[in-house]
Predicted model as a PDB file, atoms N, CA, C, CB and O in Angstrom, pLDDT in the B-factor column:
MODEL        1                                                                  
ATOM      1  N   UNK A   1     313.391 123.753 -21.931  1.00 51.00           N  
ATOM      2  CA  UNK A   1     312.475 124.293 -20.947  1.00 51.00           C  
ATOM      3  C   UNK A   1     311.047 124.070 -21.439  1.00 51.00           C  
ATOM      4  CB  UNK A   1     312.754 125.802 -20.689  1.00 51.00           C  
ATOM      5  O   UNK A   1     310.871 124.112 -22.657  1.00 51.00           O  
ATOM      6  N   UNK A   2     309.764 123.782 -20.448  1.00 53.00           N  
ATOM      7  CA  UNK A   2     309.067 123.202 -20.712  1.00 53.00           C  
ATOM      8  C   UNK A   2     308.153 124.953 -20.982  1.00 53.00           C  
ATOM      9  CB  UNK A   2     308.805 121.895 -19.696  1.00 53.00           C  
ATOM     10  O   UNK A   2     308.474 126.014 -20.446  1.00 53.00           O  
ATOM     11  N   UNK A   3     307.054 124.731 -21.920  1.00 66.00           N  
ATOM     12  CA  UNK A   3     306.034 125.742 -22.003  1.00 66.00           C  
ATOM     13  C   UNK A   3     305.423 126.091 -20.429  1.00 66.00           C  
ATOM     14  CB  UNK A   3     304.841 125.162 -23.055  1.00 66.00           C  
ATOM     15  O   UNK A   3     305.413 125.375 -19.428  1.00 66.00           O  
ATOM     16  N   UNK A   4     304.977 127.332 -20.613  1.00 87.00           N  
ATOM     17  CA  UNK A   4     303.853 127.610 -19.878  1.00 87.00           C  
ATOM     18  C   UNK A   4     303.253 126.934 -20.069  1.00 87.00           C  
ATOM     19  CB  UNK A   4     303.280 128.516 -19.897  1.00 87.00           C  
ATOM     20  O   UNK A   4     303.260 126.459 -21.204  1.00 87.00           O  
ATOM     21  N   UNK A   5     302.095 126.319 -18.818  1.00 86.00           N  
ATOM     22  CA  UNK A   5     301.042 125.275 -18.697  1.00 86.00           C  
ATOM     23  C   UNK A   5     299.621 126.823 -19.695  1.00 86.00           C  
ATOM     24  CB  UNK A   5     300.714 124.558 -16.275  1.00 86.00           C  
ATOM     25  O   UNK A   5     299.187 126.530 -20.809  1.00 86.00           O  
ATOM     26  N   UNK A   6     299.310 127.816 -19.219  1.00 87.00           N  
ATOM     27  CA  UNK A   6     298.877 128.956 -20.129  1.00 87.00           C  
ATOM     28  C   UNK A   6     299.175 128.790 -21.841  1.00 87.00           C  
ATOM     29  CB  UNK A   6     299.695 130.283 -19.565  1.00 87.00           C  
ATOM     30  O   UNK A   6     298.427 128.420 -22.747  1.00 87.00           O  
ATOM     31  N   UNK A   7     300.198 129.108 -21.842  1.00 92.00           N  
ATOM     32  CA  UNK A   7     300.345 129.104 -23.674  1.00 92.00           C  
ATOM     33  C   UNK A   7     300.104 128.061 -24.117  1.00 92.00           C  
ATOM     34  CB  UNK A   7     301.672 129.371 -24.385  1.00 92.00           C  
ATOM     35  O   UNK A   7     299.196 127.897 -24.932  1.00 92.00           O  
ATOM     36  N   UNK A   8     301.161 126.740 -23.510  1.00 93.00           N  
ATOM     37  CA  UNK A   8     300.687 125.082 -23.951  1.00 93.00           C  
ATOM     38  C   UNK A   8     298.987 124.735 -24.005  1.00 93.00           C  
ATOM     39  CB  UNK A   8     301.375 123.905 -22.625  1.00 93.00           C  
ATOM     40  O   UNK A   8     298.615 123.897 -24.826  1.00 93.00           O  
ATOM     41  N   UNK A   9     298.144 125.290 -23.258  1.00 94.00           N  
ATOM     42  CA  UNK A   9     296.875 125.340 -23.066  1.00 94.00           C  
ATOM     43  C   UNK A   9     296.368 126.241 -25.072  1.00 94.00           C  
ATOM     44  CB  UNK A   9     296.588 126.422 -21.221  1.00 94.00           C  
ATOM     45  O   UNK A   9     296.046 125.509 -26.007  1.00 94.00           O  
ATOM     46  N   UNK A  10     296.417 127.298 -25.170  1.00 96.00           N  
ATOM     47  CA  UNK A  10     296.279 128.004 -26.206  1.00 96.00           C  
ATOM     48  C   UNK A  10     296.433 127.464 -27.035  1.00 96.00           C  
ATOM     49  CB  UNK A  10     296.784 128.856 -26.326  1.00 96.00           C  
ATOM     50  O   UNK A  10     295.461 127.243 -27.757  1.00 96.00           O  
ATOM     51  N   UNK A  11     298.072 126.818 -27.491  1.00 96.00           N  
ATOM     52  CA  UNK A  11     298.286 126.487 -28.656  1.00 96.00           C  
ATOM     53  C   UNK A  11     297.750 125.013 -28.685  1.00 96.00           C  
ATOM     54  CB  UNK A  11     299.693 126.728 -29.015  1.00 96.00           C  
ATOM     55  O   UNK A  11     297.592 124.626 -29.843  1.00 96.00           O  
ATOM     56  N   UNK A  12     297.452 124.154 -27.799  1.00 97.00           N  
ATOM     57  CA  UNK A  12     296.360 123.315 -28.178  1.00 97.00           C  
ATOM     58  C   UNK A  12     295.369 123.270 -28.709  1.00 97.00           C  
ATOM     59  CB  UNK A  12     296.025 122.981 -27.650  1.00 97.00           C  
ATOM     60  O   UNK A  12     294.988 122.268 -29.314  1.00 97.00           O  
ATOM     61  N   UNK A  13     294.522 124.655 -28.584  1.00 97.00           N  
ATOM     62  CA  UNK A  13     293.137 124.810 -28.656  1.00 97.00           C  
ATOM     63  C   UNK A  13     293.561 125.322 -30.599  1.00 97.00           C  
ATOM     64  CB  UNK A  13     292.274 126.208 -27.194  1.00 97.00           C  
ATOM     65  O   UNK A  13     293.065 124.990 -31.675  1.00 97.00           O  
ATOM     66  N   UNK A  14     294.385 125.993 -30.309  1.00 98.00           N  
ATOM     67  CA  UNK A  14     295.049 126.918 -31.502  1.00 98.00           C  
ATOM     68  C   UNK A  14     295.455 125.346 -32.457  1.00 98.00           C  
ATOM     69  CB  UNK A  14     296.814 128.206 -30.835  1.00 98.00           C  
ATOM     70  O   UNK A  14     295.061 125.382 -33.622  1.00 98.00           O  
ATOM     71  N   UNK A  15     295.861 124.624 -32.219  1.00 97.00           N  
ATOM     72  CA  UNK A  15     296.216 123.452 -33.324  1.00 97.00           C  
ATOM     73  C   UNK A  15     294.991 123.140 -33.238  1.00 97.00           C  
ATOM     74  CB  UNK A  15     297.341 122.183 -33.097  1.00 97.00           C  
ATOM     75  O   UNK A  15     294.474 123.868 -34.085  1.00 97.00           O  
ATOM     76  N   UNK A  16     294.041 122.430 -32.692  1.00 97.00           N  
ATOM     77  CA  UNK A  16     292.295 122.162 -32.276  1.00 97.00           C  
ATOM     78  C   UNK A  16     291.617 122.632 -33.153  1.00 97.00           C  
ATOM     79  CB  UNK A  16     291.646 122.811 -30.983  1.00 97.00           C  
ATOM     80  O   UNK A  16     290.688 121.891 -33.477  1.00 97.00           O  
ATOM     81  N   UNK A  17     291.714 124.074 -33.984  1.00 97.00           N  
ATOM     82  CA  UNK A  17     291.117 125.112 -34.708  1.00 97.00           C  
ATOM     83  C   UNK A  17     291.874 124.799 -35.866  1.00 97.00           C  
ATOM     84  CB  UNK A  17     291.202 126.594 -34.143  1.00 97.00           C  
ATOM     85  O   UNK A  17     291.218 124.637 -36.895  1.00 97.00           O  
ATOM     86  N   UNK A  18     293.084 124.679 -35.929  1.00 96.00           N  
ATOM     87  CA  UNK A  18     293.521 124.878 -37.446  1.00 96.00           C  
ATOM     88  C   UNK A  18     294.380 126.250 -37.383  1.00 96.00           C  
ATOM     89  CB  UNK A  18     292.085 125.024 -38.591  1.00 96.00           C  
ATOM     90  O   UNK A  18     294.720 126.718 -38.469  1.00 96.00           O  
ATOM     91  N   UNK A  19     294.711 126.845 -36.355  1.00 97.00           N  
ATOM     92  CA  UNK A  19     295.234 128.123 -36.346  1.00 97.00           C  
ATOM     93  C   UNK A  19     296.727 128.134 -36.722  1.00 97.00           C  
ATOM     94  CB  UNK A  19     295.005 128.720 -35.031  1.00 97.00           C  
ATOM     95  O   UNK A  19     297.160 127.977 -35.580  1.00 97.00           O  
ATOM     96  N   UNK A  20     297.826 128.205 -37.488  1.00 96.00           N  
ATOM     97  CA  UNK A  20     299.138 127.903 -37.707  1.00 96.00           C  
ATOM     98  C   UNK A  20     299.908 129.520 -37.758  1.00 96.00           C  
ATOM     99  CB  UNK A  20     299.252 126.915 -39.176  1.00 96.00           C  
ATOM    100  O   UNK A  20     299.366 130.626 -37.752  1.00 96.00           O  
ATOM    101  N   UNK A  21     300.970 129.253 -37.795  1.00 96.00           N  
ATOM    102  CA  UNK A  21     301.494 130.514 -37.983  1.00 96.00           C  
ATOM    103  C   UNK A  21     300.946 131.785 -37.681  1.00 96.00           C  
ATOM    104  CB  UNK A  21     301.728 130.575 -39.044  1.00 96.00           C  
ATOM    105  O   UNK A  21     300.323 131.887 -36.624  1.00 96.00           O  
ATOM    106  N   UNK A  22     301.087 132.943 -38.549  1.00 97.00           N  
ATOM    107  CA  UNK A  22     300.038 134.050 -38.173  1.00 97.00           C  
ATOM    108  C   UNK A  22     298.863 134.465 -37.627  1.00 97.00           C  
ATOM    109  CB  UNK A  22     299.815 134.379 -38.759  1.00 97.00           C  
ATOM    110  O   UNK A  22     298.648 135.424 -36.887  1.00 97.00           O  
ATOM    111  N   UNK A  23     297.898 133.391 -38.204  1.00 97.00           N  
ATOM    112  CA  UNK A  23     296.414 132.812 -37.469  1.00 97.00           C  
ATOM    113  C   UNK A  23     296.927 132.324 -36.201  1.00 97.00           C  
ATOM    114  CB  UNK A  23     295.512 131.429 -38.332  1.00 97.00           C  
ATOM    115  O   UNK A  23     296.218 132.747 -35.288  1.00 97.00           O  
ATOM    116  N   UNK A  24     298.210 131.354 -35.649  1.00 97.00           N  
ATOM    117  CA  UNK A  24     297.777 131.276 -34.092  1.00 97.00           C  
ATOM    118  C   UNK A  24     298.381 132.583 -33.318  1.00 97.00           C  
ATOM    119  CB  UNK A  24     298.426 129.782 -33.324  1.00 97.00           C  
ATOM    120  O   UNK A  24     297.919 132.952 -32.238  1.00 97.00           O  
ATOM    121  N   UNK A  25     299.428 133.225 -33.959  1.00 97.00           N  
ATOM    122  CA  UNK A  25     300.044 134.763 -33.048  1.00 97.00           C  
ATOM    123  C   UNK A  25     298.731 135.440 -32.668  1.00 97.00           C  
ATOM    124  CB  UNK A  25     301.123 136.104 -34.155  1.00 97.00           C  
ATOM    125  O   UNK A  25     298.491 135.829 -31.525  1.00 97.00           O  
ATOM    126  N   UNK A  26     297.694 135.584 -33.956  1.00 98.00           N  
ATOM    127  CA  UNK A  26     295.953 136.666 -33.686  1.00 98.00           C  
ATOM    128  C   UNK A  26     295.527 136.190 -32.725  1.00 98.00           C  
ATOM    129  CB  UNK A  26     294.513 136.630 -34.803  1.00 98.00           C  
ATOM    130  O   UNK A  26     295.324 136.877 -31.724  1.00 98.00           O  
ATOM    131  N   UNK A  27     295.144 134.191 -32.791  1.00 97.00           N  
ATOM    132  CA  UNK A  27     294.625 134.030 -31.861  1.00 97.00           C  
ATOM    133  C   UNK A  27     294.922 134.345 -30.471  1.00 97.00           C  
ATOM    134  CB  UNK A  27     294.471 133.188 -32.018  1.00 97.00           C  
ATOM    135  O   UNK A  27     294.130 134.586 -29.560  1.00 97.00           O  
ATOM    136  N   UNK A  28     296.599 134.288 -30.457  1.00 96.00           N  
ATOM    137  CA  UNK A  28     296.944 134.228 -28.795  1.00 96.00           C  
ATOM    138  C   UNK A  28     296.467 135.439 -28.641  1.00 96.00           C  
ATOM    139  CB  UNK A  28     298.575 134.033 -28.160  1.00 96.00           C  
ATOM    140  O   UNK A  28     296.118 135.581 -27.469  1.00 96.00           O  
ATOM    141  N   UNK A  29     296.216 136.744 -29.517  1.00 96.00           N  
ATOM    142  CA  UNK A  29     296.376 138.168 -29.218  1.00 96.00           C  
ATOM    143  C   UNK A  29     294.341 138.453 -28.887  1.00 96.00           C  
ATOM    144  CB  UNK A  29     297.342 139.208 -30.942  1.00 96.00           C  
ATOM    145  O   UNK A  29     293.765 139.442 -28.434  1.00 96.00           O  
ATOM    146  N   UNK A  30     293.928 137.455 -29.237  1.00 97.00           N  
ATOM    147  CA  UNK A  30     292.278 137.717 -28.875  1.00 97.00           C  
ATOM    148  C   UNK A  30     292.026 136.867 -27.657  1.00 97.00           C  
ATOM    149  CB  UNK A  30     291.112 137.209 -30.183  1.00 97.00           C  
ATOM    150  O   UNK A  30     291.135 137.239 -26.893  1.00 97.00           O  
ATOM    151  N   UNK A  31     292.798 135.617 -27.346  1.00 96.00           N  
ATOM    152  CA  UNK A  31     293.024 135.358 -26.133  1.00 96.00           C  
ATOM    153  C   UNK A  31     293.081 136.618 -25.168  1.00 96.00           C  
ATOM    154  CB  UNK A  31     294.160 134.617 -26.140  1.00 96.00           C  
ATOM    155  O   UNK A  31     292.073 137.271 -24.899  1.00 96.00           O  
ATOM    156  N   UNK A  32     294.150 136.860 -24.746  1.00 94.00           N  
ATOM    157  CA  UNK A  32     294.667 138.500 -24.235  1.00 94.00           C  
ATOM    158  C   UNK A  32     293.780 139.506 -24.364  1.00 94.00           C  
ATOM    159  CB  UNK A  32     295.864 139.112 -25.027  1.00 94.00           C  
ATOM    160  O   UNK A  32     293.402 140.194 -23.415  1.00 94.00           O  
ATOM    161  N   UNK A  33     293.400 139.644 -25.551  1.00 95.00           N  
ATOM    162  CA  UNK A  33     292.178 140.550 -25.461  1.00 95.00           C  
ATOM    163  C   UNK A  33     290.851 140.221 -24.614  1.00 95.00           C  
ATOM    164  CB  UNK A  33     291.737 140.708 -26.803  1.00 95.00           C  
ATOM    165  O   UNK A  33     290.384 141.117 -23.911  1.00 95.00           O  
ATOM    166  N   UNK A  34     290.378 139.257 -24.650  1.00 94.00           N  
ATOM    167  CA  UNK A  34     289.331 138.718 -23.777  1.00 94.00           C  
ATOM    168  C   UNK A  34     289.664 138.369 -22.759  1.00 94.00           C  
ATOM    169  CB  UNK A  34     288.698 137.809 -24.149  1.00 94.00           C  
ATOM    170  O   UNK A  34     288.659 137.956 -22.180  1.00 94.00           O  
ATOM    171  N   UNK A  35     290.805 138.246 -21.940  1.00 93.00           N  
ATOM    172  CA  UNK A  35     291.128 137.861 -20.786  1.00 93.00           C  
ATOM    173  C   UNK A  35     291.271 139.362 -20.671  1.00 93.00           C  
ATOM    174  CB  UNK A  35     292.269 136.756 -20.507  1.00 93.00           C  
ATOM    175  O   UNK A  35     290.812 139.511 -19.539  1.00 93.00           O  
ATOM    176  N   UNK A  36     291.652 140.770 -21.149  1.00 93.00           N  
ATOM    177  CA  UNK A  36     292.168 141.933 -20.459  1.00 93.00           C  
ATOM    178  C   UNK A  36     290.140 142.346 -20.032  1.00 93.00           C  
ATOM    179  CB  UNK A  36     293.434 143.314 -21.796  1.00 93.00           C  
ATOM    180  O   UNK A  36     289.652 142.752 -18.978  1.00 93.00           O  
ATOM    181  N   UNK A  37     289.639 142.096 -21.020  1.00 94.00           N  
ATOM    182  CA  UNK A  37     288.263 142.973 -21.437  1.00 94.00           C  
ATOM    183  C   UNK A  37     287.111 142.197 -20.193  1.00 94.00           C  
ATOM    184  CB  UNK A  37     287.658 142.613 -23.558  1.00 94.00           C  
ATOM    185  O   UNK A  37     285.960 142.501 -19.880  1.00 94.00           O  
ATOM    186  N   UNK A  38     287.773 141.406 -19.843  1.00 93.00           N  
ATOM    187  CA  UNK A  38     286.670 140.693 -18.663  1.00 93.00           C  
ATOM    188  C   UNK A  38     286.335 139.891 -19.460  1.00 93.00           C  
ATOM    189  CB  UNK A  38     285.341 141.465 -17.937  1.00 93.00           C  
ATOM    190  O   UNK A  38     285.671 139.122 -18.765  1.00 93.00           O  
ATOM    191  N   UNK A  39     286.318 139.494 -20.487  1.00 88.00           N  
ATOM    192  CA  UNK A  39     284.847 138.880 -21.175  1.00 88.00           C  
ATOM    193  C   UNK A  39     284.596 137.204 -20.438  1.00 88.00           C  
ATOM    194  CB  UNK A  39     285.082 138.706 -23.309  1.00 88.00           C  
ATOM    195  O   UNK A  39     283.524 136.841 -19.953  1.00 88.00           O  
ATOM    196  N   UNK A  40     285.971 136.278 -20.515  1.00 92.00           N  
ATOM    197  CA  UNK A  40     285.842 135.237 -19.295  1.00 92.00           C  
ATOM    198  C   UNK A  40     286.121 135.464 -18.441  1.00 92.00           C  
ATOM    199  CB  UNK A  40     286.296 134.260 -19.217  1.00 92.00           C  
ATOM    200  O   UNK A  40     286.521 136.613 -18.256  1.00 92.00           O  
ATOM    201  N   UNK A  41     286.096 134.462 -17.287  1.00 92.00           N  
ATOM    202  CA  UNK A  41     286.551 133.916 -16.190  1.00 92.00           C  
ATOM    203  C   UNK A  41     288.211 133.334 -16.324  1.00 92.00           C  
ATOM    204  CB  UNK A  41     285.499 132.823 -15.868  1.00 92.00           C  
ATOM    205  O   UNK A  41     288.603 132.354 -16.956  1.00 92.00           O  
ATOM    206  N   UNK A  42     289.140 134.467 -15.361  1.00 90.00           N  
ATOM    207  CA  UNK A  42     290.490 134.171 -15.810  1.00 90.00           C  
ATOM    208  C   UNK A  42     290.901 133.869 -13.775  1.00 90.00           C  
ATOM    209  CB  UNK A  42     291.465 135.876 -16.998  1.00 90.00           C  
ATOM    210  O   UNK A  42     290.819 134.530 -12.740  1.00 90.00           O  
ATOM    211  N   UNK A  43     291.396 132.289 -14.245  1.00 90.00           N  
ATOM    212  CA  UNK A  43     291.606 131.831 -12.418  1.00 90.00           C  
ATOM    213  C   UNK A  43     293.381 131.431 -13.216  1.00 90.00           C  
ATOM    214  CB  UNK A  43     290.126 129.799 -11.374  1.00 90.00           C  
ATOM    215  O   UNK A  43     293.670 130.933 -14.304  1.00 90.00           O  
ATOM    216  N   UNK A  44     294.199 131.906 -12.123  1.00 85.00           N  
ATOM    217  CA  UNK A  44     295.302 131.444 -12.396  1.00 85.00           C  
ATOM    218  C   UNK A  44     295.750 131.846 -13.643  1.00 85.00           C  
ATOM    219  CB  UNK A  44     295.285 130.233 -12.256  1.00 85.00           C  
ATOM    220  O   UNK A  44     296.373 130.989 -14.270  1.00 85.00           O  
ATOM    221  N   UNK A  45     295.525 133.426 -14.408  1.00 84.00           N  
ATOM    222  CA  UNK A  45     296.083 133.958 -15.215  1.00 84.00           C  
ATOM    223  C   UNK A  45     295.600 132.791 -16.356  1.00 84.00           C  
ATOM    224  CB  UNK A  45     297.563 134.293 -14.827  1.00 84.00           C  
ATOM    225  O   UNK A  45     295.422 133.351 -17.438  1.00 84.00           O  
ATOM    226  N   UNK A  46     295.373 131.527 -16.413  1.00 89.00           N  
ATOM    227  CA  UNK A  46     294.217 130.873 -17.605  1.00 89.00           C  
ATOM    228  C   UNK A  46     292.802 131.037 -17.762  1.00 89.00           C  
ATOM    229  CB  UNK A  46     294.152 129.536 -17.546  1.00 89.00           C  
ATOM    230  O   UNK A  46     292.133 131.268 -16.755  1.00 89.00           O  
ATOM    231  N   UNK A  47     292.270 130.953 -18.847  1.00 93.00           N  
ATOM    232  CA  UNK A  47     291.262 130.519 -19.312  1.00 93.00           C  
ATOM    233  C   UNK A  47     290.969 129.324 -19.444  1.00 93.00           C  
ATOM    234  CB  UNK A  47     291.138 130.918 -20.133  1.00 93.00           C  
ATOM    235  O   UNK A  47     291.830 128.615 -19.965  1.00 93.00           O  
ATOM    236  N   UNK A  48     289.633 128.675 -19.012  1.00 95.00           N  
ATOM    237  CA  UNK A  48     288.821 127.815 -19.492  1.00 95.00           C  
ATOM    238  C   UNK A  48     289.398 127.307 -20.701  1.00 95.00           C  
ATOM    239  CB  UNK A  48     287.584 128.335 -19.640  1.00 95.00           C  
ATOM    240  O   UNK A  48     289.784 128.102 -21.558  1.00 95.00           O  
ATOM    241  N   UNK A  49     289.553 125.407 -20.952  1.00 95.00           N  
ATOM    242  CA  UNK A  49     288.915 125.067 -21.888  1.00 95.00           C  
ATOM    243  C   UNK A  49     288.047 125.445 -22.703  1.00 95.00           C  
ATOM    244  CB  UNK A  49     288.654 124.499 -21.667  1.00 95.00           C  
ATOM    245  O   UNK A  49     288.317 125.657 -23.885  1.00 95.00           O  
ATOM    246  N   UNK A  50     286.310 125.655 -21.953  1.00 97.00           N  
ATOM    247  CA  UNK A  50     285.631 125.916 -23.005  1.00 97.00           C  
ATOM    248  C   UNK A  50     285.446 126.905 -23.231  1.00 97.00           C  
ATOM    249  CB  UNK A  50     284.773 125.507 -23.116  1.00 97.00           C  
ATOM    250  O   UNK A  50     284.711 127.166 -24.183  1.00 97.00           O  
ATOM    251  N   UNK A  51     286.002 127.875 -22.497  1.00 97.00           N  
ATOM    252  CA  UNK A  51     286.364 129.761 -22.713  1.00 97.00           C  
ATOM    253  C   UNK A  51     287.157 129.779 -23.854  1.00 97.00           C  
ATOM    254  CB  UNK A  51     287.391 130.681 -21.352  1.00 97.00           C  
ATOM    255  O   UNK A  51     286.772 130.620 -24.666  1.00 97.00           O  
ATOM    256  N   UNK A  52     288.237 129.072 -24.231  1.00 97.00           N  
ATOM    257  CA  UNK A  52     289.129 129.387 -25.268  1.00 97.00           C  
ATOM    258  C   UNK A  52     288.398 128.449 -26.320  1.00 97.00           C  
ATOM    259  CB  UNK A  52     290.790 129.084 -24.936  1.00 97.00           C  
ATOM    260  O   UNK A  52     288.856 128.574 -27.456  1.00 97.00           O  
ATOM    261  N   UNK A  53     287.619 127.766 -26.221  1.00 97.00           N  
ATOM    262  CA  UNK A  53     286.847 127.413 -28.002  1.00 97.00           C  
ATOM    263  C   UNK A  53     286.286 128.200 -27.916  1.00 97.00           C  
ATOM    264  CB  UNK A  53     285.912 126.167 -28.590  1.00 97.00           C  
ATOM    265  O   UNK A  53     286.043 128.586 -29.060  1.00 97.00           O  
ATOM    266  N   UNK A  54     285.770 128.898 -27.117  1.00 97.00           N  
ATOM    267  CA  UNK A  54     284.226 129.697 -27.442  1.00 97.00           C  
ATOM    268  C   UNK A  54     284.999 131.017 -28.626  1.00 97.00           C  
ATOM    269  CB  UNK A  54     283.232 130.649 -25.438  1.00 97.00           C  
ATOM    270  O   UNK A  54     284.608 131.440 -29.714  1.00 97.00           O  
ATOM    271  N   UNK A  55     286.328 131.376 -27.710  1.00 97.00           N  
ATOM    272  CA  UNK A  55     286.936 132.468 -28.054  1.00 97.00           C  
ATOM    273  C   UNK A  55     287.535 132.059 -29.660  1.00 97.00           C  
ATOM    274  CB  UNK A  55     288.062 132.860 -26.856  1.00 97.00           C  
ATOM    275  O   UNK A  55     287.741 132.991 -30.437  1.00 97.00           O  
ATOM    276  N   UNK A  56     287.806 130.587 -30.120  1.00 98.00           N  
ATOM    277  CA  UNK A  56     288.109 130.327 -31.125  1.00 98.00           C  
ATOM    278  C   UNK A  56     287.572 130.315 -32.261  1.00 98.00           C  
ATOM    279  CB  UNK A  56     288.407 129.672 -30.999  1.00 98.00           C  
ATOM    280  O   UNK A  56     287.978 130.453 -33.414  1.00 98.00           O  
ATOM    281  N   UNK A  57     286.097 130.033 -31.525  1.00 97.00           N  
ATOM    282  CA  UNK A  57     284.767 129.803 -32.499  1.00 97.00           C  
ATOM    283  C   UNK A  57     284.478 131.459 -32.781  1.00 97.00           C  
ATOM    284  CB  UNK A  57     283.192 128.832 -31.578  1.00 97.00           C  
ATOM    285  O   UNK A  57     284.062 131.696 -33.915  1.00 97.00           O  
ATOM    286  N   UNK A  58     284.631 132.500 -31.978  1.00 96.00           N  
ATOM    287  CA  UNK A  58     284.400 133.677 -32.263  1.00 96.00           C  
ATOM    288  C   UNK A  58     285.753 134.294 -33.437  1.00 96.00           C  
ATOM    289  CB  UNK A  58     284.241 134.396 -30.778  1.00 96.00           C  
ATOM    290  O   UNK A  58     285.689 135.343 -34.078  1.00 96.00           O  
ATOM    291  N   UNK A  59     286.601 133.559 -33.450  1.00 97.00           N  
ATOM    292  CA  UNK A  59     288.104 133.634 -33.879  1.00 97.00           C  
ATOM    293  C   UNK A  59     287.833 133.877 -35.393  1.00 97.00           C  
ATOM    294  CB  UNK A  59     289.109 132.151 -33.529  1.00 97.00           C  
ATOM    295  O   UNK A  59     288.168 134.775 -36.166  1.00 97.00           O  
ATOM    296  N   UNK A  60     287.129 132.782 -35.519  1.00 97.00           N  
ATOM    297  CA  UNK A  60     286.846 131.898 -36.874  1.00 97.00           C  
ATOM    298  C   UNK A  60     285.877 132.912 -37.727  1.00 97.00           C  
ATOM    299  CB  UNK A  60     285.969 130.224 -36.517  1.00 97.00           C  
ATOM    300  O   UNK A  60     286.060 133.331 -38.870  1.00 97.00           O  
ATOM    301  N   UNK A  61     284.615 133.223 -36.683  1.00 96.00           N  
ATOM    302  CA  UNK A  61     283.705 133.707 -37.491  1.00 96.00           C  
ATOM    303  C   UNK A  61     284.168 135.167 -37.487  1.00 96.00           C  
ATOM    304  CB  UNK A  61     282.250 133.408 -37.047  1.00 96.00           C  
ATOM    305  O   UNK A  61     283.743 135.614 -38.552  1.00 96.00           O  
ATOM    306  N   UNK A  62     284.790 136.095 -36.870  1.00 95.00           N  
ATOM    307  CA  UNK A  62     285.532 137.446 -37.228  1.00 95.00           C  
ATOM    308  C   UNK A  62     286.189 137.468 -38.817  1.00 95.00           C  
ATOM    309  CB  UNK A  62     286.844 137.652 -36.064  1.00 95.00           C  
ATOM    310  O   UNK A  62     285.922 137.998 -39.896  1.00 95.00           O  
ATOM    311  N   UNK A  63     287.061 136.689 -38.336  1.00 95.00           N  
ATOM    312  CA  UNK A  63     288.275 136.119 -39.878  1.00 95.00           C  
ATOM    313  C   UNK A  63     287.434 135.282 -41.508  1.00 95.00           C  
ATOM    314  CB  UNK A  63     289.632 134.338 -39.001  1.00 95.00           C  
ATOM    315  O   UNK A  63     287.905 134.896 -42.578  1.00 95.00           O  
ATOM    316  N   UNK A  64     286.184 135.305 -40.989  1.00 94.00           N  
ATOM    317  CA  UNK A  64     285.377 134.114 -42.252  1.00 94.00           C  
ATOM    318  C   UNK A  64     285.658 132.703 -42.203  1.00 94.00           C  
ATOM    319  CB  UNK A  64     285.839 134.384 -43.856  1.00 94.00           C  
ATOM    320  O   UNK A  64     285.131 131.956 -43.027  1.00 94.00           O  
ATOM    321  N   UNK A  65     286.567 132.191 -41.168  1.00 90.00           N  
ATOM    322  CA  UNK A  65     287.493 130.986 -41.230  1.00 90.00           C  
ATOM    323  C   UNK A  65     286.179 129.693 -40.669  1.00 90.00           C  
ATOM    324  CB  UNK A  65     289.170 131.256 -39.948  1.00 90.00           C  
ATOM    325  O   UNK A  65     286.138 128.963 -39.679  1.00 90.00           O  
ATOM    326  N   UNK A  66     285.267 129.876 -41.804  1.00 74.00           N  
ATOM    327  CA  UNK A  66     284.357 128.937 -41.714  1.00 74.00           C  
ATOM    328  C   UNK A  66     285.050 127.268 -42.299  1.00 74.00           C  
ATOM    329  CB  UNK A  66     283.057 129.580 -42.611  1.00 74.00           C  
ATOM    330  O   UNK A  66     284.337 126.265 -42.286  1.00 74.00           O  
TER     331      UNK A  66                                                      
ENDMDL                                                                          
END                                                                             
């Protein structure tokens, strides 16, 4: 069975970053968090491309993952 076009979207961005294992479960979970909190624009239960780097780049600098 094929992924969600949603998660398949994530864990792209999530391999994109360097996010593996534990680091990509957080990420999907700050995904979710910013899609519950308003913070993007959520059409079709996804986020943006450049909504989810932005959210990655914020990912990174939370965690130190300079």
């Amino acid at each position: 069975m094929a992924k969600k076009s949603d998660i398949k979207q994530v864990d792209d961005v999530a391999a994109a970053h360097g996010f593996t294992g534990p680091l990509r479960a957080a990420f999907g979970e700050a995904v979710e968090d910013a899609k519950a909190a308003g913070v993007f624009d959520v059409v079709g239960g996804k986020v943006s491309w450049a909504d989810l780097n932005e959210i990655a780049k914020d990912f990174k600098l939370e965690r130190g993952l300079q």
